[in-house]
VEXNU-968977 format. One line per 3 residues: their letters; for each residue x, y, z of C-alpha. Coordinates in steps of 0.1 Angstrom, whole numbers. Layout:
N
A> X:Y:Z  ...
//
This chain:
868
XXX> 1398:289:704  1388:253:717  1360:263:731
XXX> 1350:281:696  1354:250:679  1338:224:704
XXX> 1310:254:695  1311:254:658  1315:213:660
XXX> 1285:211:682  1263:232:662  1276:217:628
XXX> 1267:185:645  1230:196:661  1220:206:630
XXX> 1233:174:607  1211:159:633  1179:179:627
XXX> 1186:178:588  1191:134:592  1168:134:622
XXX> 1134:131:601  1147:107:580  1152:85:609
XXX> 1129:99:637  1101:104:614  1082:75:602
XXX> 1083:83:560  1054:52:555  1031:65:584
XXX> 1038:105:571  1028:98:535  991:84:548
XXX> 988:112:570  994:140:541  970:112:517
XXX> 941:114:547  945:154:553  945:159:515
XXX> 912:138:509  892:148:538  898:187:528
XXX> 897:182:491  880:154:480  903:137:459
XXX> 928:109:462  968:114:461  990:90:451
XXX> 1031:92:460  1060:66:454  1088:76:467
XXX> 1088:106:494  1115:123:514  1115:152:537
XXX> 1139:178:552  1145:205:578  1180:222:567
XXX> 1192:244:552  1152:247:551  1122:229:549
XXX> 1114:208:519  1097:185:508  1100:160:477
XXX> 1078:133:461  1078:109:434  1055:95:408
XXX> 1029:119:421  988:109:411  958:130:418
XXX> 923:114:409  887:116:418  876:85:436
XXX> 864:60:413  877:78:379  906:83:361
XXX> 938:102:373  940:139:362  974:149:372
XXX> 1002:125:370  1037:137:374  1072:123:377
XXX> 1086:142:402  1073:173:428  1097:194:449
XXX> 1083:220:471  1105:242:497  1080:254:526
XXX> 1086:279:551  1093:269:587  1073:295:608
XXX> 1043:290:586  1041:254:595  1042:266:628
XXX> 1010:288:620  994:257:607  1000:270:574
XXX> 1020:251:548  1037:281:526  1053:272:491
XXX> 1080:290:485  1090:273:450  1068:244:439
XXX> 1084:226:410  1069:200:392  1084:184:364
XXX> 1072:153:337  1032:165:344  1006:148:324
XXX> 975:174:326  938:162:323  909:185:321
XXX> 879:166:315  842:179:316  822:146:319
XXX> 788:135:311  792:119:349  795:152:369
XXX> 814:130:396  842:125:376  847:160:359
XXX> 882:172:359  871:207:348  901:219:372
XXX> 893:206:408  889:242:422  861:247:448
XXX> 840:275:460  863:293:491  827:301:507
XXX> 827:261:511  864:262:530  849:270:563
XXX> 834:233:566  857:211:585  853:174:574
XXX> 861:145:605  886:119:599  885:85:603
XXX> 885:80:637  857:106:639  875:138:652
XXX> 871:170:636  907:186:626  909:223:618
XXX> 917:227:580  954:242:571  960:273:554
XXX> 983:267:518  997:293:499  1023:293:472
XXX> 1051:319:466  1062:307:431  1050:276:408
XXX> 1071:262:382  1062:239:355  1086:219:333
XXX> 1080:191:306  1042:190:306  1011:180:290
XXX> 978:197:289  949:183:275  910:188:277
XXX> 880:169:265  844:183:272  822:154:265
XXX> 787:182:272  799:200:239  770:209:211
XXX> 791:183:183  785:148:181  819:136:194
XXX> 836:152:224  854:185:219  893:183:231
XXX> 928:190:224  966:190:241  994:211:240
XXX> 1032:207:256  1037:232:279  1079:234:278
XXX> 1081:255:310  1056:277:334  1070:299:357
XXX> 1044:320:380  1062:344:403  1054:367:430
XXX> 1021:348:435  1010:360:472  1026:396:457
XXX> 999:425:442  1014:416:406  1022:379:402
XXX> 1042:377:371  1033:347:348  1059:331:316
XXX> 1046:304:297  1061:287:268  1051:256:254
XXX> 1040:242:213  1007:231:198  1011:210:171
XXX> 1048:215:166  1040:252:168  1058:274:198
XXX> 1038:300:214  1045:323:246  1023:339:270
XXX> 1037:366:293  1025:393:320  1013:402:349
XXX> 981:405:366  964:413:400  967:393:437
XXX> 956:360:427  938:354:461  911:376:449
XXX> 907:354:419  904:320:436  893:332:472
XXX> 852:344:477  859:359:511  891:383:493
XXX> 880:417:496  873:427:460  882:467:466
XXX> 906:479:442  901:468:402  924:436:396
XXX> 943:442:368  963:422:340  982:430:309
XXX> 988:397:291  1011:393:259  1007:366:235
XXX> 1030:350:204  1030:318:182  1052:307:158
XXX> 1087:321:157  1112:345:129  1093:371:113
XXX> 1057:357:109  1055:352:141  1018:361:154
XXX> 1014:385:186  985:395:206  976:413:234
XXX> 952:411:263  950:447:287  920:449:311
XXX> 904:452:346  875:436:367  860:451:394
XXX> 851:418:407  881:389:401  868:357:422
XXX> 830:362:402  844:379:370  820:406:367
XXX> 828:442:357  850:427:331  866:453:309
XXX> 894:447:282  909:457:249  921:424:227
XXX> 948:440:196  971:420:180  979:398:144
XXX> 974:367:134  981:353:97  965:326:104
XXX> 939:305:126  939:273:114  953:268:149
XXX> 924:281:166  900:261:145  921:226:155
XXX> 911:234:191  877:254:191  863:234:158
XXX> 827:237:164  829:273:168  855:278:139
XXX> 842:259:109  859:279:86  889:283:77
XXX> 905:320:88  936:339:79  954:375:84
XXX> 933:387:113  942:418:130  928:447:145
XXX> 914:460:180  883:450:196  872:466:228
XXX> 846:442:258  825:448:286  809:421:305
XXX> 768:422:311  767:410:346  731:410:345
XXX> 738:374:323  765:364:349  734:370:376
XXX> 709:345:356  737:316:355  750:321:389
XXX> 711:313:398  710:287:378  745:272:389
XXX> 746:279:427  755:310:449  789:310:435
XXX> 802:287:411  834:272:408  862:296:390
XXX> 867:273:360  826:269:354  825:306:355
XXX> 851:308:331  826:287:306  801:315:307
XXX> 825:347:303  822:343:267  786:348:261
XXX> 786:375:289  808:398:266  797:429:250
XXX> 814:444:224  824:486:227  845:490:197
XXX> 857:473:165  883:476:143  891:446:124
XXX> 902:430:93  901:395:81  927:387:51
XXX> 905:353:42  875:331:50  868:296:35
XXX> 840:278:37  839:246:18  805:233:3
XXX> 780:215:27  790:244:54  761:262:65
XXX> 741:249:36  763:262:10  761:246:-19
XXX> 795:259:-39  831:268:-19  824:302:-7
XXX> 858:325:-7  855:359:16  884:383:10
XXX> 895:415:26  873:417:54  869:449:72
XXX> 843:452:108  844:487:119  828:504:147
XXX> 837:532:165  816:531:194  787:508:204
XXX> 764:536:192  779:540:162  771:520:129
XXX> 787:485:121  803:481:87  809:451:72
XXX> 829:451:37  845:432:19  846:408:-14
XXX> 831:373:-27  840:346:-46  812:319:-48
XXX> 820:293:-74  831:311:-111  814:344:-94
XXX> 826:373:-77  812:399:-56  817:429:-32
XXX> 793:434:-8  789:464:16  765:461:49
XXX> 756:487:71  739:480:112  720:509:120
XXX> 744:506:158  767:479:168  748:478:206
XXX> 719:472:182  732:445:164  739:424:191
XXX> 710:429:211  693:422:180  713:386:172
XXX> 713:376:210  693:387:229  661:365:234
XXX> 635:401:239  618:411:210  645:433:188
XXX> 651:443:155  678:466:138  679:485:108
XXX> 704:468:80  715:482:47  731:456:23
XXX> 749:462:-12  763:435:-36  781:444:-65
XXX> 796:418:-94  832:420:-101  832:411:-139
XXX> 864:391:-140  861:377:-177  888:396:-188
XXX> 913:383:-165  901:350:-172  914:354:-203
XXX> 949:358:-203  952:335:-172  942:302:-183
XXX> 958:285:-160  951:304:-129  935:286:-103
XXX> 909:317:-98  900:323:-135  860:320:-143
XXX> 839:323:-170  811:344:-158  801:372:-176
XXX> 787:404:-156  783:436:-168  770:463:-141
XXX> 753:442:-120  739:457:-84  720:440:-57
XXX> 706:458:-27  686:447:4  669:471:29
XXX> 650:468:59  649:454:94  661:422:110
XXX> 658:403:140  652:371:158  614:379:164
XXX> 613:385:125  626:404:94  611:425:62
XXX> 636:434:35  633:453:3  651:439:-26
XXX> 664:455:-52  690:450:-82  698:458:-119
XXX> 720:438:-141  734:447:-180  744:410:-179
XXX> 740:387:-157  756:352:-160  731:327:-131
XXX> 754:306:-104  751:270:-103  712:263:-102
XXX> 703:228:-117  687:233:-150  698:277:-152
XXX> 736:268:-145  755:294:-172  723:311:-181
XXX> 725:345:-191  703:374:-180  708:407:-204
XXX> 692:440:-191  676:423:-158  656:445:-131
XXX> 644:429:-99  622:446:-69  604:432:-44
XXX> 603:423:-6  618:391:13  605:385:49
XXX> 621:358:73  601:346:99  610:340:140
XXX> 641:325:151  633:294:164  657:258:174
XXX> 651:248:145  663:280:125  643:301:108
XXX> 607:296:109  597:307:75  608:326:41
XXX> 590:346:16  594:364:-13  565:388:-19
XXX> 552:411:-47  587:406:-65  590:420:-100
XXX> 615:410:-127  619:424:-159  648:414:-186
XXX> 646:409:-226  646:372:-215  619:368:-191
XXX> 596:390:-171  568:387:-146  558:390:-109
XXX> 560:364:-78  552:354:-46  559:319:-29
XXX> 566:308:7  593:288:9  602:260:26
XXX> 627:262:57  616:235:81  615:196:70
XXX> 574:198:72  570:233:51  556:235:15
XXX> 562:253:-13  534:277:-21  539:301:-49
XXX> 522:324:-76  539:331:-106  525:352:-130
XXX> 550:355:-165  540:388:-190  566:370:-214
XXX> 591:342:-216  610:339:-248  630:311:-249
XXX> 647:319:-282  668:347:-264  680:322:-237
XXX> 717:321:-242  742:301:-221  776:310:-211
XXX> 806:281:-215  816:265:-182  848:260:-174
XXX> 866:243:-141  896:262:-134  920:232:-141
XXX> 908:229:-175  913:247:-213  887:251:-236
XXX> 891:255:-277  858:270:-296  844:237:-306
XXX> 843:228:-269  828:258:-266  802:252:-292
XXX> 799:218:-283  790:232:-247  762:259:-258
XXX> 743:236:-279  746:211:-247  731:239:-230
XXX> 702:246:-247  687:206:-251  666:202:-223
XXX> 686:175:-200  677:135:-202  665:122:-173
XXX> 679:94:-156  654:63:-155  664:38:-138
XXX> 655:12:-115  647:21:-79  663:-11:-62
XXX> 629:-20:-40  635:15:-27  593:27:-13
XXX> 574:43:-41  577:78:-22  616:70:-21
XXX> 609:66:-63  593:94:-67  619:117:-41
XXX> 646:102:-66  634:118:-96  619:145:-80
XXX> 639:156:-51  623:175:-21  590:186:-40
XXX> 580:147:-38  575:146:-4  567:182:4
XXX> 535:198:1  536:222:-31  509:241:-45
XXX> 521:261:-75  500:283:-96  518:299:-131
XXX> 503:318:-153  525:330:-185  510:356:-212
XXX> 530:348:-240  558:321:-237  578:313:-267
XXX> 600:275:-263  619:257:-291  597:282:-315
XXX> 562:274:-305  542:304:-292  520:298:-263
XXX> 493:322:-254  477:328:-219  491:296:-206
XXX> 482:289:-170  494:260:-151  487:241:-112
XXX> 511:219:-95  498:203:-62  517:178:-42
XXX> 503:163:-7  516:133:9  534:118:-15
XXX> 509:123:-47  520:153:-75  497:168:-101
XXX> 504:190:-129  473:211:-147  471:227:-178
XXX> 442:247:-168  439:274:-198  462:284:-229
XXX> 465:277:-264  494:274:-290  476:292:-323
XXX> 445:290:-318  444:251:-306  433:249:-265
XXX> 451:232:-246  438:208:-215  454:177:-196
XXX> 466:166:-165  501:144:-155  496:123:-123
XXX> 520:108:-99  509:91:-72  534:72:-49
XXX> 513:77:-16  506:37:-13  527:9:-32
XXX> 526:0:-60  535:42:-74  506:51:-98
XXX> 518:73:-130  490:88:-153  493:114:-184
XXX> 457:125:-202  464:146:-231  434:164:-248
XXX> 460:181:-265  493:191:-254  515:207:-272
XXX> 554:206:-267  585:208:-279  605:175:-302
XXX> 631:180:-277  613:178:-248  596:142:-258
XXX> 629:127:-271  645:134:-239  612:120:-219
XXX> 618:90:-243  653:86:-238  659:93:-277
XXX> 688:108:-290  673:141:-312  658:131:-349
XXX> 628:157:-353  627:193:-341  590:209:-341
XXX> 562:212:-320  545:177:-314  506:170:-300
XXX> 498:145:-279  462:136:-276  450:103:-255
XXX> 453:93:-217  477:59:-206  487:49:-171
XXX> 511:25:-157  519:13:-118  547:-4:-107
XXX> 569:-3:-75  604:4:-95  612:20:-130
XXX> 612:-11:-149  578:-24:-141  564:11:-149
XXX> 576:7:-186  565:-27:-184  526:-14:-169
XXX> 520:9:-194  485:12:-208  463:35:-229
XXX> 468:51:-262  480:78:-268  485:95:-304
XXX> 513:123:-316  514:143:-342  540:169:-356
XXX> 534:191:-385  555:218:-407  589:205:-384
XXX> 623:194:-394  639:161:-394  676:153:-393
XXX> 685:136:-427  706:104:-413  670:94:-399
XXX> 655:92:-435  678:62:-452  664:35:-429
XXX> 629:44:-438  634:50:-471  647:16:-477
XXX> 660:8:-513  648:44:-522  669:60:-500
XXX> 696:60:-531  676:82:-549  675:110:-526
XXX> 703:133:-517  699:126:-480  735:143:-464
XXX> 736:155:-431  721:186:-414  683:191:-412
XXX> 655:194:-439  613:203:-440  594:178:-424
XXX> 554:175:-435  542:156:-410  551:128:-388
XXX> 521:110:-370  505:79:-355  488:63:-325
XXX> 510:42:-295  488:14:-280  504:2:-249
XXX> 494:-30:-235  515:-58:-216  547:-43:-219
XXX> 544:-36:-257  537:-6:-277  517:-12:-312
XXX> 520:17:-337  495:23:-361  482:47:-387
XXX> 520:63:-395  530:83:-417  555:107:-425
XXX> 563:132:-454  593:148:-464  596:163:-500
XXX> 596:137:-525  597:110:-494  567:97:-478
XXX> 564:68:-456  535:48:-439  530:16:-418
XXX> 527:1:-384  547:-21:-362  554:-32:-323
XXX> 582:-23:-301  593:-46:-264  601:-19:-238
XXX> 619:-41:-221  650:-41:-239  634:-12:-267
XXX> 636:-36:-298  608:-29:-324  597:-44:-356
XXX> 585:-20:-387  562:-26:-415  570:3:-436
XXX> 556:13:-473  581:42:-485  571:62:-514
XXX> 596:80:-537  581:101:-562  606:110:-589
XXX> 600:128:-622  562:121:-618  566:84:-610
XXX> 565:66:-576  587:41:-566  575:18:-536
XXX> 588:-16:-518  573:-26:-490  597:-35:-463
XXX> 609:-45:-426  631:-24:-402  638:-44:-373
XXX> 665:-27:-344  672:-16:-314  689:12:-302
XXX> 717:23:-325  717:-10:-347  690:-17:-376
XXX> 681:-39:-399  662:-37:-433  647:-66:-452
XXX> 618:-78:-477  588:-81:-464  579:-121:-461
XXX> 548:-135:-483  532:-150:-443  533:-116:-432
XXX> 497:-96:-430  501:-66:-454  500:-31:-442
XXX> 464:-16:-456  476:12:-477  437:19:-488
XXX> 429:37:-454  456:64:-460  443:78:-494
XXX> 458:96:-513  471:122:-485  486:98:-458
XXX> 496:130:-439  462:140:-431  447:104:-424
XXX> 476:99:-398  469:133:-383  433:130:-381
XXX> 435:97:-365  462:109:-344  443:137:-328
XXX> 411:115:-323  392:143:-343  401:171:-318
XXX> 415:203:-329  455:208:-337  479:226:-363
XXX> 473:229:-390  486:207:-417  507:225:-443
XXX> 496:219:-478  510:193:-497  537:207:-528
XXX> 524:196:-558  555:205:-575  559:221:-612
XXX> 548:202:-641  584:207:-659  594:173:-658
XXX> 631:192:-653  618:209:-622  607:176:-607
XXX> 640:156:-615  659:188:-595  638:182:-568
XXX> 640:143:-568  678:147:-568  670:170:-536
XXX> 676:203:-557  658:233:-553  652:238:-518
X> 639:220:-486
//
């Protein structure tokens, strides 16, 4: 029994001296350089260790603290607060450090793709086929590399992030995560097993499974016989919405990821995750995805970059490119929502996509697309048809010539009804459809594509077009063909509508125009109209969904609707004159445009045009509008409206000979709220120049003279003019026959001189002259009013001085010149006219009413009795 314990004493004390012997045999300082050195000289990168400690018993081990890997000259990559490793003895006897656990704990994870390839993180995995070269060490000798293999890895308390600085966005794309634990098991086995848990953004997700030897995946000389395998299963979030997916495939080849094949199934309610870490690719925003979708890899793709890249590219680079390698077999998909806010993908209202469904049951079968619309108040459902899904792709990415066959159907959802009895719903709309169908036919591909559109519409309520917005379409038909040029960077080369033909009780005609994609296109287009009546143009009340509406609002909003809309003058702020001219004009001021319309019969604000044919032409910064034929009646009308902001100072010119258009239209122009409704004729030329909007009213010169005839004028305009007389008219609101209203505009150093008015209205007439500053719009009126009553006339000559709202009425003084009343005669209406019109032809002047002689008939008539 002595002899047993001097034997169990001995050994207990031989091995308390191997376990303590390399903490005092083994110098820890001169150890630590050694392992720094090795690690460099085989790897490249610097490691940095505080504290290290190694044992022999129970078995060998290794521990380190404050551990930091880096690339020379960059930042560190891996820092962590503690590494523990336990090695296997009769490896390290092999030259061959084996991990059997390596535990790291308190890891701060950097992967970093850098503009400076030197300092790229992108994982610090090499190329095996470059482990054969043996570097030298300092003192020049040549030390044969070891071999390091890991039985088990785990992971506890980390951070991951990634920054790729080469992305396609403007600032680098990136992200992090906290990885809670990582356990990789089994990893020299034929099945490692891998469990990782971690959150993003507060969010907990898993990811569990197995896959094949990972030797083959990082090592080029593993034999790539068998397929390697893996079966991957993924969650995030937690409770009952928590989403799941799963990853099961094989590749033929692991280390170069070729002969990739893989089914992807699972559910997701939403991806707003996804787009915080893959934002360029996910601009939208996704929810309720699930399905099954079925991959090959085209190795053929993986051959061109592995040319490009080197012989064989690191693991993580090749990783980059497995995306775009990736052929799709099989789809069955749906996505609950898509939403795209305005700006995105040049959308100019939120686009909504609902109940999504991709289908395809092979890659020779058809694709489907279905599913429904909301685009501002509007809402569709749209069916598309690929004429193959293998088509379709090669089709959208492949960069030979290809095209597929695509059939596309868009049907209105009239949701007025609803709207009704949800006022408060957030998805309510006022747009009125009725039967409306839209469908597009024809091929499509990068090299080009030819469509044939088609569509039919009861009622038709237009989306949110500036000057159409609410307009509605009754009893539409459409037909035509759209053609989209090449694919090119810059998008699409070209659009173009051709031979299109639309018909409705509204409007009807034909047209072709090329329109403009790239910055330096034009706008070229031929409209031909067979009718265009303006009196059926109806607009629908728009409502924002927040907001209620009563029927004065409503009527408030049509009659909005229908004036055409004031533009906004004002001053450009020493913007360039092309900069003047893009602000009123938009895009056509600095784009080529040549625009030829031709309209058979066109019917606006009541006056009838007749074989009407107009030419717009833009180039470098100069416009031009034509009126080339047509007449209203049977006046011909001729003229031409110039802007020219090619040089500085911008150059405007109008030369009437006549036109004709609408009161509305001119008030607006003019800034003027609406006091006469009929058609007025301008006949004389002015011009003006100026580099801002002020010193274009204030350059105004020329003469110009208008005349209306057989129109209406709003009553509250009449009591100014009338002066003293206005007391014995029955004036009241509302609108009443207007005679004439004429005169000449002389414009000349910022002032406009009036002369030769006159206007008539029943037992009203009115002539004189007068000057108004355009500056600040204040004018100054001589003014003779006339009020026949009971057979007598009653006239004081008098002064309206204003400006804007605000007026003023007075005696004329005894200094000031008198207005010649002799020129007028005894019709002012048609001296003012003829003078107005410069002796060319225009309307013609309605004859003057005499009246009854029953001296009863004319005092009704004086008291505004007996009709207007």
């Amino acid at each position: 029994m002595k002899k047993l314990a001097a034997i169990l004493i001995g050994l207990i004390v031989v091995l308390t001296g191997i376990s303590l012997a390399p903490q005092f045999l083994i110098d820890q300082n001169r150890l630590r350089q050694s392992v720094k050195e090795v690690f460099q000289r085989q790897t490249g990168l610097e490691l940095k260790m505080g504290e290290t400690s190694f044992q022999l018993l129970p078995w060998p081990s290794f521990q380190a603290t404050n551990v930091v890997l880096t690339r020379p000259g960059c930042t560190p990559f891996v820092a962590a607060r503690s590494v523990h490793a336990d090695m296997s003895l009769l490896a390290i006897l092999n030259r061959e450090i084996s991990f059997q656990q390596f535990t790291v704990k308190g890891a701060g994870i950097m992967l970093h793709r850098a503009s400076e390839k030197d300092c790229s993180t992108w994982l610090p995995m090499i190329s095996q086929d470059k482990g054969a070269v043996v570097l030298p060490g300092h003192d020049g000798r040549v030390s044969p590399r070891w071999k390091v293999s890991f039985g088990g890895l785990h992971l506890t308390n980390a951070e991951l992030s990634w920054q790729d600085d080469l992305s396609d966005g403007h600032v680098p794309a990136g992200g992090h995560l906290h990885i809670d634990s990582l356990d990789l098991a089994g990893m020299r086995s034929a099945s490692p097993w891998v469990d990782l848990q971690g959150t993003h953004d507060h969010t907990p997700f898993t990811l569990r499974g197995r896959v094949g030897p990972l030797n083959r995946l990082v090592s080029a000389k593993a034999e790539q016989k068998d397929p390697w395998a893996f079966s991957l299963g993924m969650t995030l979030g937690e409770g009952e919405h928590q989403d799941h997916a799963t990853l099961d495939g094989v590749m033929r080849d692991a280390h170069h990821l070729q002969g990739v094949n893989f089914t992807l199934s699972g559910r997701w309610s939403s991806l707003q995750g996804m787009r915080h870490l893959f934002p360029h690719a996910l601009p939208a925003d996704l929810g309720q995805l699930e399905g099954t979708i079925r991959f090959h890899s085209d190795d053929e793709v993986r051959s061109t970059a592995a040319a490009t890249n080197g012989a064989d590219m690191a693991l993580t680079d090749a990783l980059l490119h497995v995306p775009g390698r990736l052929v799709p077999d099989q789809i069955h998909v749906h996505l609950g929502s898509i939403n795209l806010p305005a700006g995105v993908w040049h959308i100019a209202a939120p686009l909504q996509l609902s109940d999504i469904q991709i289908d395809a049951d092979s890659a020779q079968a058809p694709l489907v697309l279905q599913g429904q619309a909301a685009w501002g108040r509007y809402a569709w459902l749209f069916h598309g048809e690929a004429e193959s899904l293998q088509q379709a792709r090669v089709a959208a990415f492949s960069r030979e010539p290809a095209s597929v066959g695509l059939k596309v159907n868009v049907q209105g959802q009239d949701r007025t009804l609803s709207s009704l009895f949800n006022r408060n719903d957030a998805a309510k709309t006022d747009a009125r459809q009725d039967h409306v169908s839209f469908d597009l036919q024809g091929q499509v591909g990068p090299q080009g594509s030819t469509l044939s559109l088609s569509g039919q519409a009861a009622l038709l309520q237009l989306p949110d077009i500036r000057g159409l917005s609410g307009l509605l379409v009754h009893d539409g038909h459409v037909q035509g063909q759209l053609v989209i040029g090449p694919v090119k960077d810059a998008g699409v080369s070209s659009l173009s509508v051709q031979d299109v033909e639309f018909e409705s009780q509204e409007i009807g005609g034909t047209v072709s125009a090329e329109l403009p994609v790239q910055p330096e296109a034009g706008l070229t287009a031929k409209l031909h109209l067979t009718h265009v009546d303006g009196d059926r143009f109806t607009y629908a009340p728009i409502m924002t969904p927040t907001e209620t509406t009563s029927p004065a609002d409503i009527n408030q909003s049509e009659d909005k609707s229908q004036v055409a809309q004031k533009p906004e003058i004002t001053p450009a702020n020493g913007k360039t004159p092309t900069g003047l001219l893009t602000q009123w004009f938009g895009g056509m001021a600095t784009r080529p445009s040549d625009i030829d319309v031709m309209a058979d019969r066109l019917n606006v604000a009541g006056i009838a045009y007749q074989g009407l044919h107009l030419h717009l032409l833009g180039l470098e910064g100069r416009l031009s509008l034509s009126v080339l034929e047509g007449s209203v009646q049977d006046v011909p009308l001729s003229g031409e409206i110039v802007l020219d902001g090619s040089q500085d100072p911008v150059r405007m010119g109008m030369k009437a000979s006549p036109f004709i258009l609408p009161a509305g239209w001119v008030q607006s122009l003019l800034g003027q709220d609406m006091m006469f409704e009929g058609p007025v004729q301008l006949d004389g030329a002015i011009g003006t120049e100026g580099a801002q909007s002020a010193a274009l009213w204030q350059g105004l010169a020329g003469k110009m003279g208008l005349s209306l005839v057989d129109g209406r004028v709003h009553r509250d305009v009449l009591a100014p003019l009338a002066g003293p007389g206005a007391s014995l008219l029955k004036l009241g609101s509302g609108t009443m026959g207007l005679r004439c209203l004429a005169g000449t505009v002389r414009f000349d150093h910022g002032q406009a001189h009036f002369d030769d008015m006159a206007l008539e209205v029943k037992h009203l007439s009115v002539i004189g002259q007068g000057t108004m500053k355009l500056d600040d719009m204040s004018y100054t009126l001589q003014l003779v009013p006339h009020v026949t009553l009971v057979g007598a006339d009653f006239s004081t000559p008098l002064v309206l001085s204003g400006q804007k709202d605000t007026f003023h009425i007075g005696a004329q003084g005894k200094d000031q010149a008198m207005l010649n009343t002799a020129n007028f005669g005894n019709d002012a209406c048609a001296y003012a006219v003829q003078q107005a019109r410069a002796g060319r032809k225009g309307l013609a002047l309605p004859a003057r009413d005499e009246g009854s002689t029953s001296k009863a008939g004319n005092l009704l008539r004086a008291l505004g009795l007996g009709g207007n």
